[in-house]
C-alpha positions as CSV (number, residue, x, y, z in Angstrom):
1,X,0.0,0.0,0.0
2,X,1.2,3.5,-0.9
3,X,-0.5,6.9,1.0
4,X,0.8,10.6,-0.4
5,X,-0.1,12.6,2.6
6,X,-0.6,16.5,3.3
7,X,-0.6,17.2,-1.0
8,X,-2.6,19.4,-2.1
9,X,-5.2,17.3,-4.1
10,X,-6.3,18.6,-7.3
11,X,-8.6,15.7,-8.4
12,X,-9.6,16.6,-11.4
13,X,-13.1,14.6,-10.5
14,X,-15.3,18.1,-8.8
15,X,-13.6,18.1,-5.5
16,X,-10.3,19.1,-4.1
17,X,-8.3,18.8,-0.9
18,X,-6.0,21.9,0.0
19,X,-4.3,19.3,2.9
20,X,-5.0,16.1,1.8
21,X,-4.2,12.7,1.0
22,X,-4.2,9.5,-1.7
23,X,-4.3,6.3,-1.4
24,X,-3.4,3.3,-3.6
25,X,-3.7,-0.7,-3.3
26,X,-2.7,-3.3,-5.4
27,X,-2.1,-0.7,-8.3
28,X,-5.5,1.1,-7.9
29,X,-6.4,4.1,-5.8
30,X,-8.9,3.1,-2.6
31,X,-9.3,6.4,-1.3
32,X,-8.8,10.2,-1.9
33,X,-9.7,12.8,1.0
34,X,-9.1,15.6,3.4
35,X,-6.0,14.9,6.1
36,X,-8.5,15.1,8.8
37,X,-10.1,11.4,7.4
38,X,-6.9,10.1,6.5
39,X,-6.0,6.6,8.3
40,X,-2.5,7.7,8.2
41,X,-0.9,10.7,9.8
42,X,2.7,10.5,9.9
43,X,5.9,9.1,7.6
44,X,6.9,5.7,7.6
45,X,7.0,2.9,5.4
46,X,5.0,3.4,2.4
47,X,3.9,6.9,3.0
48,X,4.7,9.6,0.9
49,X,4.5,13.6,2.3
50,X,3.9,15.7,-0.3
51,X,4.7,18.8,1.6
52,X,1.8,20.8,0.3
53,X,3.0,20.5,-3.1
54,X,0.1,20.3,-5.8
55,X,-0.6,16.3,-6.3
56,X,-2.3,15.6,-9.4
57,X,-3.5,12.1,-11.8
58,X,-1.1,11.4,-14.6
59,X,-0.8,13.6,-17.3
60,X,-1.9,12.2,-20.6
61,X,-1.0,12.3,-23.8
62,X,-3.8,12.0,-26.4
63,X,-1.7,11.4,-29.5
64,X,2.3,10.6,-30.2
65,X,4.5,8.5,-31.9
66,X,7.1,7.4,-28.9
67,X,8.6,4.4,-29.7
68,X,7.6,4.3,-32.7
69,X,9.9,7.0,-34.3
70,X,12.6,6.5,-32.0
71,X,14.7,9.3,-31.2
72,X,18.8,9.3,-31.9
73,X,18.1,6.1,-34.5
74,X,17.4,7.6,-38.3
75,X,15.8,5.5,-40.6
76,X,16.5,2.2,-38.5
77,X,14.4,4.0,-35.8
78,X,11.5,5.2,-37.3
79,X,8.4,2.7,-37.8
80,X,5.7,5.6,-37.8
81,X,4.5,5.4,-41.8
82,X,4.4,2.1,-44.2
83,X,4.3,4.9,-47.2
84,X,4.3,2.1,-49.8
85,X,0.7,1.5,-49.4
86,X,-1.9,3.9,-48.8
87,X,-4.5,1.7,-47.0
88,X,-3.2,-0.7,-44.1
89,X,-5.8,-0.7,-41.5
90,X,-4.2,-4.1,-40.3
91,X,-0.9,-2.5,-38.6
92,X,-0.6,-2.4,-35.2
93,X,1.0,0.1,-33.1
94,X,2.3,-2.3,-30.5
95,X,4.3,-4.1,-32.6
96,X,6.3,-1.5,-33.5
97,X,6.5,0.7,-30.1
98,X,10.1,0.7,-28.6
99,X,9.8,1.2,-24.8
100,X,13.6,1.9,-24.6
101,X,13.2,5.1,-26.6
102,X,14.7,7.9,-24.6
103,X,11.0,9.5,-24.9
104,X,9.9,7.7,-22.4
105,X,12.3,8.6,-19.5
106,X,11.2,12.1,-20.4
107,X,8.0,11.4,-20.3
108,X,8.3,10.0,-16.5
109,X,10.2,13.1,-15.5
110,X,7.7,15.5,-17.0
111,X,5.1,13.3,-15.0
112,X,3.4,11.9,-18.2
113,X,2.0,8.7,-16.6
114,X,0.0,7.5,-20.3
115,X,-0.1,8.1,-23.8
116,X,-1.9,7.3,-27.1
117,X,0.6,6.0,-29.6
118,X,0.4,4.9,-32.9
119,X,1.2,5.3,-36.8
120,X,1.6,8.3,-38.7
121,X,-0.4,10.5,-41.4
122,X,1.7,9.5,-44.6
123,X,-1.4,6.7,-44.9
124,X,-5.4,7.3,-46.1
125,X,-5.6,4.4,-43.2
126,X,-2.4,4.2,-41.2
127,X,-3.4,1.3,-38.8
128,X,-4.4,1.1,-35.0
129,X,-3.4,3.1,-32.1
130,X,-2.8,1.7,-28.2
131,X,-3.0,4.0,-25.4
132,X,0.1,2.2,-23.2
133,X,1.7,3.1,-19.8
134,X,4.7,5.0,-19.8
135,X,7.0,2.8,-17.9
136,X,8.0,-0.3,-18.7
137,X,10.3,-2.6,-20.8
138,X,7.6,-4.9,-22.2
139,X,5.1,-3.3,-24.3
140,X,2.2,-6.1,-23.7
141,X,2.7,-5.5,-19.7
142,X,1.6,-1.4,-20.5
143,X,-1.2,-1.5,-22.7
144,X,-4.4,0.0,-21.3
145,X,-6.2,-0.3,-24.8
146,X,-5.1,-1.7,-27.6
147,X,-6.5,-1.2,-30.1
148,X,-7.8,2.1,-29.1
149,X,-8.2,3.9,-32.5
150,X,-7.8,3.6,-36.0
151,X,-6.2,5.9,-37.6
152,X,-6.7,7.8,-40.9
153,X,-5.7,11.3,-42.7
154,X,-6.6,14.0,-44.8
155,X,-5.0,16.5,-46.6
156,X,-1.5,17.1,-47.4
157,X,0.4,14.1,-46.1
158,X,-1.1,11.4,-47.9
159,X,-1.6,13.8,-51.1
160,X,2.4,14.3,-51.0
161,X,3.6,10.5,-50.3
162,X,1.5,8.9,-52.6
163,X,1.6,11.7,-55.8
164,X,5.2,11.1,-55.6
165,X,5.0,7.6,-56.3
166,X,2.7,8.1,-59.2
167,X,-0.3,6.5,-57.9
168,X,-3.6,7.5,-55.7
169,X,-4.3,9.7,-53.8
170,X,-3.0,12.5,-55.6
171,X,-5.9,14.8,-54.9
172,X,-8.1,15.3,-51.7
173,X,-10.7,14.0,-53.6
174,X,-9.1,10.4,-54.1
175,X,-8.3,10.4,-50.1
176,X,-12.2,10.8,-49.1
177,X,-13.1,8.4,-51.7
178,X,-10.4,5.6,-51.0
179,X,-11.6,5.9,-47.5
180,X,-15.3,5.6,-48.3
181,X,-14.0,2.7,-50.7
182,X,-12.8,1.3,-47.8
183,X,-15.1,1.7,-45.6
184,X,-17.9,0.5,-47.8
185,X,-15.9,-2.8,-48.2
186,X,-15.5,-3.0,-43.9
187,X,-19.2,-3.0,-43.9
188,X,-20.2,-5.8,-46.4
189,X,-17.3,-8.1,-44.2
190,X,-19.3,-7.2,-41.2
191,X,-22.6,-7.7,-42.6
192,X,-21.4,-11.5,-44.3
193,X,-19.9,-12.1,-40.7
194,X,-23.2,-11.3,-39.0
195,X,-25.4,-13.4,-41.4
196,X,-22.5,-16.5,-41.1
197,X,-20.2,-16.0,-38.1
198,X,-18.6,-19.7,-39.3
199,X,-16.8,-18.0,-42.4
200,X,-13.3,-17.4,-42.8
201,X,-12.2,-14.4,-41.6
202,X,-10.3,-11.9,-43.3
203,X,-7.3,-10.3,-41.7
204,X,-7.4,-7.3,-43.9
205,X,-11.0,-6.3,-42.5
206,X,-11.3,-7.9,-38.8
207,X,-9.7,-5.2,-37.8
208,X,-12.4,-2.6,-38.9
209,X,-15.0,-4.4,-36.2
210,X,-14.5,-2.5,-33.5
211,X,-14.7,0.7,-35.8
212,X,-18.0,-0.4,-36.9
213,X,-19.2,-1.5,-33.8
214,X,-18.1,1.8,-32.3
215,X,-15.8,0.3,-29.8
216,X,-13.0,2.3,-31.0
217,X,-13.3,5.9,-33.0
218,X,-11.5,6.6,-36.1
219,X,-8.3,9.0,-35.2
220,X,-8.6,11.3,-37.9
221,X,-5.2,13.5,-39.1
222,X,-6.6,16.9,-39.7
223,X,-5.6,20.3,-39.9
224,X,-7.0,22.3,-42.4
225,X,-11.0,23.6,-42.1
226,X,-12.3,21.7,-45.5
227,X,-10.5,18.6,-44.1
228,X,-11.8,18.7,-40.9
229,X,-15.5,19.4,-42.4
230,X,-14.6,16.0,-45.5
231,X,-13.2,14.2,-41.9
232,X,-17.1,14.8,-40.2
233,X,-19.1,14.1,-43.3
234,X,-17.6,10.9,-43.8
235,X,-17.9,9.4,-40.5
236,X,-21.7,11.0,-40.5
237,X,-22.0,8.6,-43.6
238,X,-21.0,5.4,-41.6
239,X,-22.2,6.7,-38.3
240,X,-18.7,6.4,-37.2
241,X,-17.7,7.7,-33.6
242,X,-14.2,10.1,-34.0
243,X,-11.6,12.4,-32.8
244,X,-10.5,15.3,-34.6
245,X,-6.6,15.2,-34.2
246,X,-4.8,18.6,-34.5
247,X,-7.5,20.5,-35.7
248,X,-5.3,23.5,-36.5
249,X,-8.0,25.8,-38.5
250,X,-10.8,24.6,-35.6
251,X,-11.3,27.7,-34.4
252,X,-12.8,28.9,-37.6
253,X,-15.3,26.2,-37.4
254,X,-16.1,26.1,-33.9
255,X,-19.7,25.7,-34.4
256,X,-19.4,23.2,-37.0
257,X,-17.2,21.1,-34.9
258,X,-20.1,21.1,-31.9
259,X,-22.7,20.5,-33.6
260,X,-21.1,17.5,-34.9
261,X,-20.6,16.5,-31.4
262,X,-16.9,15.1,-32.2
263,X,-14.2,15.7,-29.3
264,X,-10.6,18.1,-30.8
265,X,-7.1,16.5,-30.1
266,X,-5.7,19.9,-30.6
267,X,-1.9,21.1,-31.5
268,X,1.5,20.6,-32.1
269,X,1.2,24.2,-31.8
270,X,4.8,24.1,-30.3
271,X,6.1,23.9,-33.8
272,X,7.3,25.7,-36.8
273,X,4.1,26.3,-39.5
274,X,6.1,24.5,-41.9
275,X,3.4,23.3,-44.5
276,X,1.2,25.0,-46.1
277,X,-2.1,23.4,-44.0
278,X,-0.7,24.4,-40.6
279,X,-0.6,28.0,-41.7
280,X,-3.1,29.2,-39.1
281,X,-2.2,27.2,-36.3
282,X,-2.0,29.1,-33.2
283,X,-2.3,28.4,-29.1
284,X,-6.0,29.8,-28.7
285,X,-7.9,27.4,-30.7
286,X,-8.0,24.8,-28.2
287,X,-9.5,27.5,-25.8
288,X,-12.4,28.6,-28.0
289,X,-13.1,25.5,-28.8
290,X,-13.4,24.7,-25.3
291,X,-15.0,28.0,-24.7
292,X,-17.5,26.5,-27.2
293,X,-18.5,23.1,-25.1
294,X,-16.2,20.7,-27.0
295,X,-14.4,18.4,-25.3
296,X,-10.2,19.0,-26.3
297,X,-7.3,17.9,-25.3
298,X,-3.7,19.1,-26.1
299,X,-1.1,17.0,-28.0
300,X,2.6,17.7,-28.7
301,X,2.3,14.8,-31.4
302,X,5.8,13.8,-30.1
303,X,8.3,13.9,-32.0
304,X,7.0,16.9,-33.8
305,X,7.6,18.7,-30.3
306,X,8.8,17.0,-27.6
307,X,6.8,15.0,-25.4
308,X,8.0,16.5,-22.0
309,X,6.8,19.6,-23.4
310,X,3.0,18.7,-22.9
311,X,2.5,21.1,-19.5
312,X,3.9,23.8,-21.3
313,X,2.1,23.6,-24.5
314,X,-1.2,23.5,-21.6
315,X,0.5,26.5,-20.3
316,X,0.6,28.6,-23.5
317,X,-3.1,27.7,-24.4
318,X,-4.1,29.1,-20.7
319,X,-2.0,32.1,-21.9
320,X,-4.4,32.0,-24.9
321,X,-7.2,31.9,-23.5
322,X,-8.5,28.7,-22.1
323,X,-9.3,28.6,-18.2
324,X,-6.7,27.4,-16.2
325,X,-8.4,24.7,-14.7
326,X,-9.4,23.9,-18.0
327,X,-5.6,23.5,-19.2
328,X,-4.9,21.1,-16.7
329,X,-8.0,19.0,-17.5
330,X,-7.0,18.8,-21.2
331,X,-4.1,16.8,-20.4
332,X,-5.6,14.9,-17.8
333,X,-9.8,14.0,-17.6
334,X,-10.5,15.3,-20.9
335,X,-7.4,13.5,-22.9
336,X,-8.9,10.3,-20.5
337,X,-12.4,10.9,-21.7
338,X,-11.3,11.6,-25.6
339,X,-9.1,8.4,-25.5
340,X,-11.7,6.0,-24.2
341,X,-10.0,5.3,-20.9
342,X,-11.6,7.7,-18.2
343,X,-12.6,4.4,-16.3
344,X,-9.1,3.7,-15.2
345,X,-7.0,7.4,-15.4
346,X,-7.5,11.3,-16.1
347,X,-8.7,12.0,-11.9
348,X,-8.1,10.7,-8.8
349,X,-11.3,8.8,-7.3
350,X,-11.3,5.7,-6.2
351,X,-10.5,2.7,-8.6
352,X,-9.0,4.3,-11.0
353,X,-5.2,3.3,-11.5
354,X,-2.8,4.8,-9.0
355,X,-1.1,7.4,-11.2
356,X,-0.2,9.9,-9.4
357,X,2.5,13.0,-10.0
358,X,3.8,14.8,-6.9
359,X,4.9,18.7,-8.9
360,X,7.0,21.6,-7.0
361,X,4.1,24.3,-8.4
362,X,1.9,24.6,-10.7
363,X,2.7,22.0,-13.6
364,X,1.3,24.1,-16.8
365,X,4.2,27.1,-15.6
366,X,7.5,26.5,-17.2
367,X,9.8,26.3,-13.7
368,X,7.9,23.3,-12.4
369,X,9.3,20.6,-12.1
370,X,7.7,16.7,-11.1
371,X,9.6,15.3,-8.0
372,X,7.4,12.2,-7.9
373,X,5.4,9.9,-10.4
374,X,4.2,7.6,-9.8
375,X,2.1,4.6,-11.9
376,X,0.0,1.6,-10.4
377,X,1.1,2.6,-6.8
378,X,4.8,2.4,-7.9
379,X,7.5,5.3,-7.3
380,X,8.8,5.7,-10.8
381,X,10.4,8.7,-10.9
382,X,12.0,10.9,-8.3
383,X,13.7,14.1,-8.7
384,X,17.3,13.2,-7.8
385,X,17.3,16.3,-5.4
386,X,14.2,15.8,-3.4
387,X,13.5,13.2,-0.7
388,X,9.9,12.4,-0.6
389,X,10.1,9.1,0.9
């Protein structure tokens, strides 16, 4: 058993504790409350004091590529994009995720407890996210989800790859249609599956099921306003469940975006405007989408900025506009709720995985630092120059 005593609990569940304390068995947390209701009251074995520091769940990150492309490897490193084919719904993101990459230590030490990882946006389909645990050395001992989301893209990045090559999609027009294509061939399988369950399956189109049965959303690449808008219509058509990933011109379709009632992965906005789609990509879009009742999150889409970066990037939005409490929940709760895990992390409440980060202030300012994270009720990282336990 693990108890953080006197922290000052920001839950992100409704209720905090200016003194209070957390407390975590067999990996989960069992209770969450005011010092004056906590069973223990002093140091000892197991006990953590958090010194009246803030103590907060796990940050999240809603969409990356750690592991995946590897940092300090080149080519022999990166895994994100199979760019030779411009449908492969079939890959998986844990076969291909590298829990050595250095990414991860910086995630621990930036107190990023989870993350969504998967392929990149070179692909119409790229293949299937996992949301994963930070820490560990085996990737099938820290999946949460897997597969959480399939992902697909719009716009430039497919449009560049495959033009190159001399074959489709050249246009925007070829991407939507390849992806109805595709989709129109996903629902026959399922609809021969349901009428004979006994048939063969087909490897190539199993993996659509939980798409279809809307177990998992489609993780759409979009950054542009038309593509978001082509990204909606399409999963209207196959009354698809989504995420909006980057959603760099969302602010100039705010109310399109709610009344389609699809959640905004929002950002890298930490990075240069480097193509021509990204062109009006800017810090307060995630807060008037907010400001506007959709559900966002912030992503640094690590590697594109680094992933130990995420606070900051909160930070900056809060500069531009969204609430401050409302920064911390996009990397926390919301990224949970977005990523189809908020049963097990995003707020501290009782059975919800013991993920806890112990900061020196608040963590969206840019001097904070994490002294403690901690993931299933285990001490993971400890700033070298601080003695918590």
């Amino acid at each position: 058993m693990l108890t953080i005593i006197h922290g000052n609990i920001m839950t992100m569940a409704g209720k905090d504790y200016e003194d209070g304390f957390v407390q975590i068995r067999n990996g989960k947390i069992t209770a969450v409350g005011d010092m004056a209701d906590c069973p223990v009251q002093k140091g000892g074995d197991g006990v953590i004091c958090a010194n009246g520091n803030p103590v907060l769940p796990g940050i999240i990150e809603a969409h990356c590529h750690m592991g995946i492309t590897e940092e300090k490897k080149g080519m022999e490193g990166d895994d994100c994009n199979e760019s030779v084919e411009p449908i492969t719904p079939y890959l998986r993101a844990i076969d291909a995720i590298n829990p050595m990459d250095a990414a991860f230590d910086d995630a621990l030490r930036a107190g990023i407890t989870s993350a969504m990882v998967g392929p990149g946006s070179s692909n119409v389909v790229g293949g299937q996210f996992a949301f994963i645990k930070t820490h560990g050395r085996c990737i099938d001992r820290m999946i949460v989800k897997a597969p959480a989301a399939m992902k697909v893209a719009f716009g430039e990045n497919p449009k560049v790859n495959f033009s190159g090559q001399n074959i489709s999609p050249a246009t925007r027009m070829a991407i939507a249609a390849m992806l109805r294509e595709e989709l129109f061939k996903a629902q026959e399988y399922q609809r021969k599956r349901k009428e004979n369950p006994e048939q063969e399956k087909d490897f190539r189109y199993e993996c659509w099921l939980p798409v279809l049965e809307g177990r998992i959303p489609l993780k759409a690449h979009v950054h542009r306003a038309d593509d978001i808008l082509t990204a909606i219509r399409i999963a209207k058509e196959f009354h698809l469940s989504m995420t909006l990933d980057h959603c760099s011109e969302g602010h100039l379709i705010a109310e399109e975006i709610k009344e389609s009632g699809f959640p905004a992965i929002v950002g890298p906005d930490m990075a240069s405007r480097n193509k021509i789609e990204v062109q009006n990509m800017a810090f307060k879009t995630v807060g008037i989408l907010n400001k506007e009742g959709i559900c966002t999150a912030i992503t640094t889409d690590h590697p594109v900025s680094m992933i130990q970066f995420l606070p900051i990037c909160a930070g900056l939005a809060v500069k531009s506009g969204l609430p401050p409490q409302e920064g911390l929940r996009s990397i926390t709760i919301n990224a949970a709720r977005i990523c189809g895990v908020s049963d097990r992390v995003g707020s501290l409440e009782p059975g919800k995985d013991g993920d806890v980060v112990i900061f020196d202030g608040n963590p969206l300012e840019v001097f904070t630092s994490a002294l403690c994270t901690i993931i299933e009720g285990k001490v993971v990282y400890q700033d070298e120059k601080t003695n918590l336990l």
